[in-house]
C-alpha positions as CSV (number, residue, x, y, z in Angstrom):
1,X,32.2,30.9,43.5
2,X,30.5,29.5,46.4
3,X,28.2,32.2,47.1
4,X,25.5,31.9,44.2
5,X,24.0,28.9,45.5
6,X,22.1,30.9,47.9
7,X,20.6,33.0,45.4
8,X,17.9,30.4,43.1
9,X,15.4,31.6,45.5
10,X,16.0,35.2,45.4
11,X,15.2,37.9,42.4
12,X,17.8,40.4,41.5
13,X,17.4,43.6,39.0
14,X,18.6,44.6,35.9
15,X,21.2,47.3,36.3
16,X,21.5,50.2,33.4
17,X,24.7,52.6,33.5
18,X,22.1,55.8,35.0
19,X,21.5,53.8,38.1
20,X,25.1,53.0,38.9
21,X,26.1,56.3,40.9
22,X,22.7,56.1,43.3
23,X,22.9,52.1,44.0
24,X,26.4,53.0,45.2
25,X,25.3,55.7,47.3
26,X,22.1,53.9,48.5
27,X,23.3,50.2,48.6
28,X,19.9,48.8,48.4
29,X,19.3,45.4,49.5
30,X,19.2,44.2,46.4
31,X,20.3,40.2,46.0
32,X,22.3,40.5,42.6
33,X,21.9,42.7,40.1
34,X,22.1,41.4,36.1
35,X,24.0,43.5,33.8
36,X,24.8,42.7,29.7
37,X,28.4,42.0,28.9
38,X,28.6,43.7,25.5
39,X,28.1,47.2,27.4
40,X,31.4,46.5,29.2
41,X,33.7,44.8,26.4
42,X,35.5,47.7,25.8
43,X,37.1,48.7,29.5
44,X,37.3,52.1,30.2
45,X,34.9,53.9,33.0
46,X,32.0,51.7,32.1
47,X,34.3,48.1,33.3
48,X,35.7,50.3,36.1
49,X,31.9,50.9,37.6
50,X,30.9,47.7,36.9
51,X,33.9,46.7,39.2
52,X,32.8,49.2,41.5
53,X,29.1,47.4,42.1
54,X,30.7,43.9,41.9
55,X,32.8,44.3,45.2
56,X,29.6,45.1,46.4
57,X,27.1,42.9,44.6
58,X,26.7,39.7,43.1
59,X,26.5,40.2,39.2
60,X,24.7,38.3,36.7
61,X,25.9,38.3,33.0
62,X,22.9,38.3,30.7
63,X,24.3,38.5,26.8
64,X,22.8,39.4,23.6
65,X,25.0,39.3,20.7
66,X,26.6,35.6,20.8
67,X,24.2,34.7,18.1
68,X,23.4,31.0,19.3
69,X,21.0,30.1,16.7
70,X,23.7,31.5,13.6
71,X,23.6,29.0,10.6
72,X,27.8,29.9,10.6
73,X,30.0,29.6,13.3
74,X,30.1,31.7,16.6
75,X,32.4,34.9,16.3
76,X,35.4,34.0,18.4
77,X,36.1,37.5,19.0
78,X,33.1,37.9,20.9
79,X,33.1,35.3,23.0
80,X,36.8,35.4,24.0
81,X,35.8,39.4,25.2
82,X,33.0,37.6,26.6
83,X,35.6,35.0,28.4
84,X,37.9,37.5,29.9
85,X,35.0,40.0,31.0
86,X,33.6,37.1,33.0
87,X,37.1,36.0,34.5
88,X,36.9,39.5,35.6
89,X,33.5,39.9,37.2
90,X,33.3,36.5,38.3
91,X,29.5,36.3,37.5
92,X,26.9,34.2,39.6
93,X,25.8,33.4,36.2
94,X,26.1,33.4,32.3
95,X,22.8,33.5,30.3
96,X,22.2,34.2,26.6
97,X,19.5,34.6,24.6
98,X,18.5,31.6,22.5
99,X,18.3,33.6,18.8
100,X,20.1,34.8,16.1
101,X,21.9,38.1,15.0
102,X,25.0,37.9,12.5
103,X,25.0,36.1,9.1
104,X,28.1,36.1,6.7
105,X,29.9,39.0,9.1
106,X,26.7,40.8,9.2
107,X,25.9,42.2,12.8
108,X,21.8,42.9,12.8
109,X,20.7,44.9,16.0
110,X,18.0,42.6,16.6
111,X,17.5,39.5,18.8
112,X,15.7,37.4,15.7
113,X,13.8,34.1,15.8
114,X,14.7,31.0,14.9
115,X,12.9,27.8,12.7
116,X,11.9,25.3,15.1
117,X,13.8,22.4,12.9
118,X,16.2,19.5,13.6
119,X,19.0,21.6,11.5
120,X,18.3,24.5,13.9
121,X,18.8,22.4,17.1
122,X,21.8,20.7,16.1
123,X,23.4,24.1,15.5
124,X,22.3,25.4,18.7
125,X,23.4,22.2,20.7
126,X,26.7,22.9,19.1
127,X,27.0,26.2,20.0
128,X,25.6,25.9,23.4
129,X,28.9,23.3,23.9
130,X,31.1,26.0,22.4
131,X,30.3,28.4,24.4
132,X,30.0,26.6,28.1
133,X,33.5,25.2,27.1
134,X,35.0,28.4,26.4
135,X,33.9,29.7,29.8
136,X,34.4,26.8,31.4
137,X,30.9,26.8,33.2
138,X,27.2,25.9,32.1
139,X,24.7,28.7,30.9
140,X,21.4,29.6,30.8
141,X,19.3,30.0,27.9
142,X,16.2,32.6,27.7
143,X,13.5,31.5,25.7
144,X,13.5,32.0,21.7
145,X,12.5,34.9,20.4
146,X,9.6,35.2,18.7
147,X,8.8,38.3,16.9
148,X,7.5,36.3,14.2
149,X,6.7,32.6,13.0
150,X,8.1,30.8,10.6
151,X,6.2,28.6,7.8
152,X,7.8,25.9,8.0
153,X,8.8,24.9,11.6
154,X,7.7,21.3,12.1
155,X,8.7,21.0,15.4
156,X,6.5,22.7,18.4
157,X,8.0,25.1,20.7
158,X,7.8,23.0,23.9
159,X,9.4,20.1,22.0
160,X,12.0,21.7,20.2
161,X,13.0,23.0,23.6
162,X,13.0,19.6,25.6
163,X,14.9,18.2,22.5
164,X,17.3,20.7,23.0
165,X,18.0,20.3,26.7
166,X,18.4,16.2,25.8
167,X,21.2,17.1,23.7
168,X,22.6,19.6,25.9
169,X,22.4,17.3,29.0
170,X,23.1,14.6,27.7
171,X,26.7,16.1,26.4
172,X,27.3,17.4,30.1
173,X,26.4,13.4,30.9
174,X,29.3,12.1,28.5
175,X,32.0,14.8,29.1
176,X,31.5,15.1,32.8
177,X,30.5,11.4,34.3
178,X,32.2,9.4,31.1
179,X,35.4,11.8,30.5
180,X,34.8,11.8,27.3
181,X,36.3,14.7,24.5
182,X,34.0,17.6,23.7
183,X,34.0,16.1,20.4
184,X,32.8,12.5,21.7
185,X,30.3,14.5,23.9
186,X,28.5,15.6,21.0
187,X,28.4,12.3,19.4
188,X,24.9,11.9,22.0
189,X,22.9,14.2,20.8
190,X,23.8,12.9,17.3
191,X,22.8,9.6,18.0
192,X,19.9,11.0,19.8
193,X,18.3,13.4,16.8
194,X,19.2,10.6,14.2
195,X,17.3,7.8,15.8
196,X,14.5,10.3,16.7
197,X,14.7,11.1,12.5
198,X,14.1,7.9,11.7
199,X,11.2,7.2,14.8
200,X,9.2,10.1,13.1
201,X,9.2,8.4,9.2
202,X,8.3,5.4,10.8
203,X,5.7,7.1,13.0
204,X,2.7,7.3,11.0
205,X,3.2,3.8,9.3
206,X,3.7,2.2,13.1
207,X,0.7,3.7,14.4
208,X,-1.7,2.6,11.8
209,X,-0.2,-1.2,12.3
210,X,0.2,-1.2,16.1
211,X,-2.1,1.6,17.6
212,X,-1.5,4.6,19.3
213,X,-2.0,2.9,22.7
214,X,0.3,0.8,22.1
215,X,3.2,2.6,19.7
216,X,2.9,4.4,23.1
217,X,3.5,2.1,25.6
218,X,6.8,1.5,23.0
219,X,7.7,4.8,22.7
220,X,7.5,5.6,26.5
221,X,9.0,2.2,27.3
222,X,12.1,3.3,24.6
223,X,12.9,6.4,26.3
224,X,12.9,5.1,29.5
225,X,14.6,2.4,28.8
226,X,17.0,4.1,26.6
227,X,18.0,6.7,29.1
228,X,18.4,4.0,31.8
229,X,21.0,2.4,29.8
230,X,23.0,5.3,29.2
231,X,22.6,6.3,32.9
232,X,23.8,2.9,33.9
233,X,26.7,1.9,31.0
234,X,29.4,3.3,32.3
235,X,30.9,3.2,28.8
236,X,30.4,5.6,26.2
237,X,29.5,3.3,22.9
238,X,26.6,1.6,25.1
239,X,25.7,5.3,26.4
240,X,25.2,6.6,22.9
241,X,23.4,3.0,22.2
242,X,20.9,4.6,25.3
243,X,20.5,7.4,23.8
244,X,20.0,6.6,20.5
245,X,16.9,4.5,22.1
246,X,16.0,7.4,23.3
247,X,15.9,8.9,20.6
248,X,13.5,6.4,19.2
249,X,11.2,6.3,22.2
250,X,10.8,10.7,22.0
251,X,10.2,10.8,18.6
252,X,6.4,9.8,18.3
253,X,5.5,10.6,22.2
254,X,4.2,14.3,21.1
255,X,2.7,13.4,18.1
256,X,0.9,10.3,19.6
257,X,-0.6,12.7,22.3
258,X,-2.2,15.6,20.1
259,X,-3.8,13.0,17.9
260,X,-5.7,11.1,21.2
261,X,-6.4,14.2,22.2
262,X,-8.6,15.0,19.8
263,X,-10.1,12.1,20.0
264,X,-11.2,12.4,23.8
265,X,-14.9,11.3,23.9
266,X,-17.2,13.6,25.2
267,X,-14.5,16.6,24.9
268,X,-14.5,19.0,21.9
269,X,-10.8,18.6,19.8
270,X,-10.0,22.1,20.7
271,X,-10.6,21.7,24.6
272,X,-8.8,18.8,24.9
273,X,-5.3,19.9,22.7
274,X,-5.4,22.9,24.4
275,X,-5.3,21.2,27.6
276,X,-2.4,18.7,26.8
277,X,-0.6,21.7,25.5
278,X,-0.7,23.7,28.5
279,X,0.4,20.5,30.6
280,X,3.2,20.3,28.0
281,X,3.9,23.6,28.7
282,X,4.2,23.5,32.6
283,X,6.3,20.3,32.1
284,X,8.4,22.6,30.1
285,X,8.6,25.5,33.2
286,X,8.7,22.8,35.5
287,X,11.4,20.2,34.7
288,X,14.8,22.0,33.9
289,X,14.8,23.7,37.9
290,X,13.1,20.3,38.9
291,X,16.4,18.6,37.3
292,X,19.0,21.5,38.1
293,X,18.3,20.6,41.8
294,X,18.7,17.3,41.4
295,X,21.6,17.5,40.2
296,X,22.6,19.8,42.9
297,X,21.8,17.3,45.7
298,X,22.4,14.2,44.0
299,X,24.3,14.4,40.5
300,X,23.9,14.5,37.0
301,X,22.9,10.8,36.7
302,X,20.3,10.8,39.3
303,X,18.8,13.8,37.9
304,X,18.4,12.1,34.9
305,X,16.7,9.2,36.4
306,X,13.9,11.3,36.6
307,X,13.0,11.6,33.0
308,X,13.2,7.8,33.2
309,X,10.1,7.8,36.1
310,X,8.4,9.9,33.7
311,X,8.8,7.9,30.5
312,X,8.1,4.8,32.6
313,X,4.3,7.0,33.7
314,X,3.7,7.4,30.4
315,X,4.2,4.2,28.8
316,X,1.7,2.6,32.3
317,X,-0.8,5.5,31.1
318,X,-0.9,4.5,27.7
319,X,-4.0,2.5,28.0
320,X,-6.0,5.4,28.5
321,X,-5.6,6.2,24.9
322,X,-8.7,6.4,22.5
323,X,-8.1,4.5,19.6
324,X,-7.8,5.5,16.7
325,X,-10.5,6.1,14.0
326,X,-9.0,3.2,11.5
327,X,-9.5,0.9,14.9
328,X,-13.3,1.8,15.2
329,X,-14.1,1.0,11.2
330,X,-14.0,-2.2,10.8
331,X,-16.2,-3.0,14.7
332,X,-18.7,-0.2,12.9
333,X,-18.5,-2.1,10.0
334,X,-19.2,-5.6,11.7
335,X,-22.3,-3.6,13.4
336,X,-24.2,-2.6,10.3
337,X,-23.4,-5.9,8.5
338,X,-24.9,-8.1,11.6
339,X,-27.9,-5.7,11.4
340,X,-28.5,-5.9,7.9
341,X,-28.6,-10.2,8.4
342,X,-30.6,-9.8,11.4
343,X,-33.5,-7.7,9.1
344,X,-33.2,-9.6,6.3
345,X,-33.7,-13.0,8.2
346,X,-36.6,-11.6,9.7
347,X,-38.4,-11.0,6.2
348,X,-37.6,-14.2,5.0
């Protein structure tokens, strides 16, 4: 469809089943209207008025019971309903909800929450792959549920989502501009979470050698540079090299920022993190349309070159960074030591 590109700008409605007999009568001038598939997999008069409003209306597929963030696989079922439904409507887009519902053939009639961890994105990467390649076409993912939090989830929100859009592109990257195999495609975001496993256990022990302004400078440099490479390669094993370097270079850049942050002179620890994290947070909102129209106008690659520019801006920022408490001791140290010869040389 050539049509949809017209409609980023525009806001459409959700359409319930009551509403269908008066927007046919009516025709408001509505853009598109959004519907979920799951009311519709099983034909009958409910397919036949959803026909009814498409040859009149753009329509918008918004799901709920794929079950992205399942620990087991994706119910085939499902999604092939899902599949033909769409080959049907022809939809100006696919979106699901980024949560889970089914365990072990168990079908919950919730939308739950997931644990921000590195086993929870790799099984969400995966299924996000499964699913696009089954419809042939990208989707969109609504923001996780959160009902409720869970104890352990070492990974914040606005991270675990950026993470999860490096693997996702970076799969897009490999299958679409390399021609590689779904199966090779996912080898990126492999190489991408391992190397940004082992940055994090070397984190703490590489700041306390190096110092955050400079582990920094490294990290941003890394991802950068890591990205470029991949951009650039034109081969897949130096492309997963990139992003393995990537990997490296993400890994500490979050945890490197809270930490100065509360260490802003002259700023109270709770201002200041509460001020990176609502940066974070519009960098979040900001950068997937940002690189979506990039794309658009200029390609995948070029797109991508952006998040290079950034990495490079934070690795030429770095010196801004406070440094760190261990840094400060030994100077403080040198201080009261030089004032303790000064008094005692003026006694004697």
């Amino acid at each position: 469809m050539t049509w949809h590109r017209g409609l980023r700008s525009r806001t459409g409605i959700g359409l319930r089943a009551p509403h269908v007999g008066e927007l046919l009568a009516t025709r408001p001038a509505v853009p598109w209207l959004e519907v979920h598939p799951e009311n519709y997999l099983g034909g009958g008069a409910a397919l036949a008025s959803l026909e009814a409003v498409r040859r009149e209306y753009p329509i918008a597929l918004h799901g709920v019971g794929l079950s992205l963030g399942t620990a087991g696989e994706i119910d085939r079922g499902h999604l092939t309903r899902v599949k033909t439904l769409a080959e049907r409507i022809e939809p100006c887009l696919v979106s699901e909800h980024l949560s889970w519902s089914t365990a072990a053939c168990v079908y919950l009639n919730h939308l739950l929450p997931l644990p921000y961890t590195e086993e929870t994105l790799a099984a969400v990467a995966g299924h996000v792959l499964e699913v696009q390649d089954a419809l042939g076409r990208r989707i969109l993912i609504e923001n996780p549920s959160s009902y409720l939090r869970f104890r352990y989830s070492p990974i914040p929100e606005p991270e675990f989502l950026a993470e999860g859009a490096v693997g996702d592109w970076s799969a897009v990257y490999l299958r679409d501009s390399l021609g590689t195999t779904p199966a090779g495609a996912a080898t990126g975001f492999a190489a991408f979470s391992l190397a940004m496993a082992v940055g994090r256990l070397a984190g703490d022990h590489l700041a306390q050698r190096m110092g955050a302004a400079r582990l920094l400078r490294l990290s941003g440099a890394l991802a950068g540079g890591g990205l470029a490479l991949s951009l650039l390669a034109g081969h897949t094993a130096v492309a997963l090299l990139g992003f393995g370097l990537a990997g490296l270079g993400v890994a500490n850049l979050i945890p490197i920022l809270f930490s100065a942050a509360g260490r802003t002179p002259g700023i109270q620890a709770g201002t200041a993190l509460a001020a990176v994290s609502t940066t974070g947070y519009f960098g979040f909102l900001a950068s997937p349309p940002l690189i979506g129209f990039a794309a658009e106008a200029a390609g995948l690659p070029a797109a991508l070159a952006i998040v290079c520019v950034a990495c490079g801006l934070v690795a030429a920022g770095a010196a801004i960074i406070p440094p760190n408490r261990a840094t400060l001791a030994p100077e403080l140290h040198l201080t009261i030591d030089a004032i303790t010869l000064t008094t005692e040389g003026s006694h004697a």
